[in-house]
PDB file as gemmi writes it, atoms N, CA and C in Angstrom:
CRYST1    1.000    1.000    1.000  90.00  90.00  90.00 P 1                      
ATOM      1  N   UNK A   1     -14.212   0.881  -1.924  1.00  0.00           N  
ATOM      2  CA  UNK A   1     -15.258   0.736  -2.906  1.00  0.00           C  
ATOM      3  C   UNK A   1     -16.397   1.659  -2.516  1.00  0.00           C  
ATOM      4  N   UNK A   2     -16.511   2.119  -3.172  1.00  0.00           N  
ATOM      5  CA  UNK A   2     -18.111   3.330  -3.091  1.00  0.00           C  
ATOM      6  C   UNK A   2     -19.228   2.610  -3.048  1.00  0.00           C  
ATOM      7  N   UNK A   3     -20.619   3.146  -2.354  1.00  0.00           N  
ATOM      8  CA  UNK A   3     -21.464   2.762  -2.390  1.00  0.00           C  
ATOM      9  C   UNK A   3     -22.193   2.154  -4.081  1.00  0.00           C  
ATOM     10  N   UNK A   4     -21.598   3.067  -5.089  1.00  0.00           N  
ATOM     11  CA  UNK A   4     -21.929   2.542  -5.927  1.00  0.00           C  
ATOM     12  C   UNK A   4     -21.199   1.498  -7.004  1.00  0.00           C  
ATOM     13  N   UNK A   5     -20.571   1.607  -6.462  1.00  0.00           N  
ATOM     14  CA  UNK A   5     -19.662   0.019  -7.302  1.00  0.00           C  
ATOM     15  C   UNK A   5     -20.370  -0.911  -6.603  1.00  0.00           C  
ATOM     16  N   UNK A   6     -20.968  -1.194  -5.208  1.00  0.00           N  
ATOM     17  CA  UNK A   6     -21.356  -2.224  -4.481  1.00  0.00           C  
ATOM     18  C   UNK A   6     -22.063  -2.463  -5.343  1.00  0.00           C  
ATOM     19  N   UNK A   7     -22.792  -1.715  -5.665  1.00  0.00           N  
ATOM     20  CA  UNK A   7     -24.636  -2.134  -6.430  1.00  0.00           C  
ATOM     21  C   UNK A   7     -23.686  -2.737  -7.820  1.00  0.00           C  
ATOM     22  N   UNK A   8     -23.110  -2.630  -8.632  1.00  0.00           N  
ATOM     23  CA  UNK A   8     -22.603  -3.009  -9.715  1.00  0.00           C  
ATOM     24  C   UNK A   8     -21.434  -4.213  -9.658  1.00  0.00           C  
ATOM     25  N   UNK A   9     -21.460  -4.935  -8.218  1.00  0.00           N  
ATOM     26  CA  UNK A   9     -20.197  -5.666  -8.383  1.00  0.00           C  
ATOM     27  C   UNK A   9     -20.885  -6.307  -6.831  1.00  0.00           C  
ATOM     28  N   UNK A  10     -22.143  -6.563  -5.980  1.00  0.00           N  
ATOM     29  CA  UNK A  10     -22.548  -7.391  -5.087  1.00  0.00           C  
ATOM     30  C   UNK A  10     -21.426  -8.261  -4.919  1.00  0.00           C  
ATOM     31  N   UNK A  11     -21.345  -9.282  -5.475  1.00  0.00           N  
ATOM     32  CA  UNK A  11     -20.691 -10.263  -5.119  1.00  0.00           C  
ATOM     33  C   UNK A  11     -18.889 -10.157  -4.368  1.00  0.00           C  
ATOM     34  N   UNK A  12     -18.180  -8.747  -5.406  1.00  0.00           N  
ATOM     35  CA  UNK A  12     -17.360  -8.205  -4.426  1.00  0.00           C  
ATOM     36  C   UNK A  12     -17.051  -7.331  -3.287  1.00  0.00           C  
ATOM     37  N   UNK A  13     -18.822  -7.090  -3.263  1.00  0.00           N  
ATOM     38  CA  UNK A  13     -19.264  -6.440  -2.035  1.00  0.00           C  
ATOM     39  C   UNK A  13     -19.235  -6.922  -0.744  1.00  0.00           C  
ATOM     40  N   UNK A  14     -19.695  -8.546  -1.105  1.00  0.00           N  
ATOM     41  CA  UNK A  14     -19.962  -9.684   0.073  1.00  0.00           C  
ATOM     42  C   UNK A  14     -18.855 -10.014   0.061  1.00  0.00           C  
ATOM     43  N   UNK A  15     -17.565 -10.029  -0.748  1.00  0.00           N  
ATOM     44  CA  UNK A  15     -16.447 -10.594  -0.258  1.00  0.00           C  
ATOM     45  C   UNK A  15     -15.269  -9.717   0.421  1.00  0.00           C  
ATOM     46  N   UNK A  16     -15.942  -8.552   0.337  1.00  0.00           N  
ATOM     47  CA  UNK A  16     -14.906  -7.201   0.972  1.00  0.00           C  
ATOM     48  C   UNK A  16     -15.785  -7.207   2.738  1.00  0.00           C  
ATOM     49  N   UNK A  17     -16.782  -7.300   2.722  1.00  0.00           N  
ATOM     50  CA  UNK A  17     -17.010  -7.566   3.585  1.00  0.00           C  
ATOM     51  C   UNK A  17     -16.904  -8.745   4.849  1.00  0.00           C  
ATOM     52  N   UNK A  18     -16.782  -9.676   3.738  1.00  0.00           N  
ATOM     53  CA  UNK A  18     -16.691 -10.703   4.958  1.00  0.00           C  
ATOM     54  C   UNK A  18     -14.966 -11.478   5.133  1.00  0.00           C  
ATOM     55  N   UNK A  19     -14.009 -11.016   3.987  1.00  0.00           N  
ATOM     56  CA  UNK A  19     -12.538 -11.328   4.169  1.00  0.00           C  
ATOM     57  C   UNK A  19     -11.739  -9.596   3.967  1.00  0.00           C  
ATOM     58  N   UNK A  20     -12.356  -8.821   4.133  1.00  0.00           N  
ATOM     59  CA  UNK A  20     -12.158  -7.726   4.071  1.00  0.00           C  
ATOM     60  C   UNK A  20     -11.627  -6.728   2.703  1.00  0.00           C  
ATOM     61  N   UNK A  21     -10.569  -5.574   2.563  1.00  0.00           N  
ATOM     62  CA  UNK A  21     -10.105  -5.140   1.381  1.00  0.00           C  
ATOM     63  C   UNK A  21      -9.101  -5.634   1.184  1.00  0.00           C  
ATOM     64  N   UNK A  22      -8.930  -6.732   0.820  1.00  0.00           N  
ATOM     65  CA  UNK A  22      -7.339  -7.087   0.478  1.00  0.00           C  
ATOM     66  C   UNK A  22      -6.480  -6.592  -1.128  1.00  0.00           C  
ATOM     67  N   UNK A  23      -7.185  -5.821  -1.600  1.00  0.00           N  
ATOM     68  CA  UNK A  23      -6.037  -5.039  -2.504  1.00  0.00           C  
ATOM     69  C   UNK A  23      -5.611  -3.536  -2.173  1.00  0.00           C  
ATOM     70  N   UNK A  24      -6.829  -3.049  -1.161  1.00  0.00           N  
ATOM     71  CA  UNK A  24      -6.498  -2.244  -0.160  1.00  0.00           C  
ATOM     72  C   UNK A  24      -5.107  -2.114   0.412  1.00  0.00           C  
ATOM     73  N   UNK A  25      -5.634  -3.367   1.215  1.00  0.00           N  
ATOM     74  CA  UNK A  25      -4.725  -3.845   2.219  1.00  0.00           C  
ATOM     75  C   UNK A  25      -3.012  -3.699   1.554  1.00  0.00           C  
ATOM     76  N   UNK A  26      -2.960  -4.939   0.842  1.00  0.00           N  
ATOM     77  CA  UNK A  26      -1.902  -4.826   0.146  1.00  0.00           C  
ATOM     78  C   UNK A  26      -1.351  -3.591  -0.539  1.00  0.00           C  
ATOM     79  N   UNK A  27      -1.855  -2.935  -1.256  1.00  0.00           N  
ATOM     80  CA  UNK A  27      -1.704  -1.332  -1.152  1.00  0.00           C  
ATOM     81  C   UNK A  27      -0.697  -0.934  -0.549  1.00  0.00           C  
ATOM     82  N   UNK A  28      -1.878  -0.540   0.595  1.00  0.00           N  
ATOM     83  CA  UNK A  28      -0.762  -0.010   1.541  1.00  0.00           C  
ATOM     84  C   UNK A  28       0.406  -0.751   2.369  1.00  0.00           C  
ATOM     85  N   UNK A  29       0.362  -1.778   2.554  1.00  0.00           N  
ATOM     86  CA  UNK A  29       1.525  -2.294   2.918  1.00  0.00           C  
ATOM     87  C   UNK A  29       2.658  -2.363   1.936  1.00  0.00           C  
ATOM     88  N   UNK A  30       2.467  -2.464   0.354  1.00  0.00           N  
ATOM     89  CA  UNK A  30       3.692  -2.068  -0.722  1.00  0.00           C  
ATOM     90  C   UNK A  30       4.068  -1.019  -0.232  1.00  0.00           C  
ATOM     91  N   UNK A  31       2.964   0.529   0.379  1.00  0.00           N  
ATOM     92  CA  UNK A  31       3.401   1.598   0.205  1.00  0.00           C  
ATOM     93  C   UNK A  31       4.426   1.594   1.461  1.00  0.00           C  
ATOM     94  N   UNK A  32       3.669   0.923   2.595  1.00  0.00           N  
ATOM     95  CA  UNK A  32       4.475   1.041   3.827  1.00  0.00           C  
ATOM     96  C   UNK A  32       6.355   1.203   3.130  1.00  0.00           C  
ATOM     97  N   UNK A  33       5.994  -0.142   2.738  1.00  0.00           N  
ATOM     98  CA  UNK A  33       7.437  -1.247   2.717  1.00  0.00           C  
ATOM     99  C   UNK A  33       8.654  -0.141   1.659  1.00  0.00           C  
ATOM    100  N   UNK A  34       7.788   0.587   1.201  1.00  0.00           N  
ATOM    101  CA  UNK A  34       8.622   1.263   0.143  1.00  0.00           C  
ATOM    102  C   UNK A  34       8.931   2.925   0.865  1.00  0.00           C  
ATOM    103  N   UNK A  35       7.773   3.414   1.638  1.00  0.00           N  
ATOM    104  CA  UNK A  35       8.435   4.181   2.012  1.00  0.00           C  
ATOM    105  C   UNK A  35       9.994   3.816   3.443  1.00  0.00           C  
ATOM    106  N   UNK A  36       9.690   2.566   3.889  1.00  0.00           N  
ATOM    107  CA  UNK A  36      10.925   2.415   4.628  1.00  0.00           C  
ATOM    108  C   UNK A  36      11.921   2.318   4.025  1.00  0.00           C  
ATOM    109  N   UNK A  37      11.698   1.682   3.144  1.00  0.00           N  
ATOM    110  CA  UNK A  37      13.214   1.311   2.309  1.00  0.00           C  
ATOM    111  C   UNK A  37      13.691   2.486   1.716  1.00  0.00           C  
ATOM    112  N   UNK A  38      12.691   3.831   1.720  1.00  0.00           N  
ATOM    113  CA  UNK A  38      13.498   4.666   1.364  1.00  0.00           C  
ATOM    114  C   UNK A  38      14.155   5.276   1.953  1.00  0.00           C  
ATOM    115  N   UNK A  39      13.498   5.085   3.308  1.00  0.00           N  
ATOM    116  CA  UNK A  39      14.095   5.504   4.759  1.00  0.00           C  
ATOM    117  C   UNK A  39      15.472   4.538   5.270  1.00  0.00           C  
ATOM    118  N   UNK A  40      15.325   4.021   4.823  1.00  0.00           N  
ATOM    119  CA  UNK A  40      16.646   3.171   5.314  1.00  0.00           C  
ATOM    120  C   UNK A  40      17.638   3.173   4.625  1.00  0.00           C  
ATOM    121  N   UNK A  41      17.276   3.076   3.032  1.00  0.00           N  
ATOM    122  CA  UNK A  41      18.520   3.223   2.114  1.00  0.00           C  
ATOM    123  C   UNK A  41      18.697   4.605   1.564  1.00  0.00           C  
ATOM    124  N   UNK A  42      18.483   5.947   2.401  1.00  0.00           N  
ATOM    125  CA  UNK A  42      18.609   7.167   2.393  1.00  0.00           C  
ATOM    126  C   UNK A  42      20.507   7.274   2.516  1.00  0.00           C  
ATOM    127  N   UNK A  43      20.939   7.670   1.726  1.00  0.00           N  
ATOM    128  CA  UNK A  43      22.583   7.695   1.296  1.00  0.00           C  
ATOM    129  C   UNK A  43      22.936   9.654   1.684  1.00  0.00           C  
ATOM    130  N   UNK A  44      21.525  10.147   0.972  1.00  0.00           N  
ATOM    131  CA  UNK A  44      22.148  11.800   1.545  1.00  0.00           C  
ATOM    132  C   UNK A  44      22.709  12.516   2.261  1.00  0.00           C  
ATOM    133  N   UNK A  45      22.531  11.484   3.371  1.00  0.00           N  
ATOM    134  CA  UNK A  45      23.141  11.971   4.627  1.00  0.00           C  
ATOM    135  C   UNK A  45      24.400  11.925   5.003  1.00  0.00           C  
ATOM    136  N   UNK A  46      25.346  11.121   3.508  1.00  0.00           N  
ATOM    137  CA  UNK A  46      26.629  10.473   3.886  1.00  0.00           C  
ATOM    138  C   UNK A  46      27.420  11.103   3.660  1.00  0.00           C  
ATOM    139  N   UNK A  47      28.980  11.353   3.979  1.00  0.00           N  
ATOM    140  CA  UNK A  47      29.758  12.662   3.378  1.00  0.00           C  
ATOM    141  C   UNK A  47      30.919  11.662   2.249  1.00  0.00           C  
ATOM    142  N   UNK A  48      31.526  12.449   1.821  1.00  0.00           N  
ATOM    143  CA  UNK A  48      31.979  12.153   0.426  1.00  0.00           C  
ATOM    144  C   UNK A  48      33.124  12.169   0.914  1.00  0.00           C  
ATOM    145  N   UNK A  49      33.888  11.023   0.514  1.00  0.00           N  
ATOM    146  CA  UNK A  49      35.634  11.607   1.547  1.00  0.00           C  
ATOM    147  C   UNK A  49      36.402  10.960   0.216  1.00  0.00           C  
ATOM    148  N   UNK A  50      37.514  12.148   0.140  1.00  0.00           N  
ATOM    149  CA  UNK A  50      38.339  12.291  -0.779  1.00  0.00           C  
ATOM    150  C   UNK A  50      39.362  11.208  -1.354  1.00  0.00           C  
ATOM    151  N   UNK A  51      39.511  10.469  -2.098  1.00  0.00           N  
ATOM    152  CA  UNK A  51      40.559   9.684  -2.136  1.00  0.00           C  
ATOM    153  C   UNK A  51      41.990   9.960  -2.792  1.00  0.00           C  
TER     154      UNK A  51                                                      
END                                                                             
């Protein structure tokens, strides 16, 4: 949040402050979670065998 949203939204000023950014937060932990899973369910690497 920018200094100036504070002035326009106090009250979610005092609550980012005192329980912190939790849509932040969450954010980045979707982003975490998604870049692993792309890392994990990465298939490119697999070879193609003939049947």
């Amino acid at each position: 949040m920018s200094p100036a949203d504070s002035a326009d939204a106090p009250i979610y000023a005092d609550l980012v402050e005192e329980r912190g950014d939790v849509p932040t937060e969450v954010r980045e932990a979707a982003e975490e979670a998604l870049r692993e899973a792309e890392r994990v369910l990465d298939f490119s690497t697999l070879e193609v065998s003939a049947a």
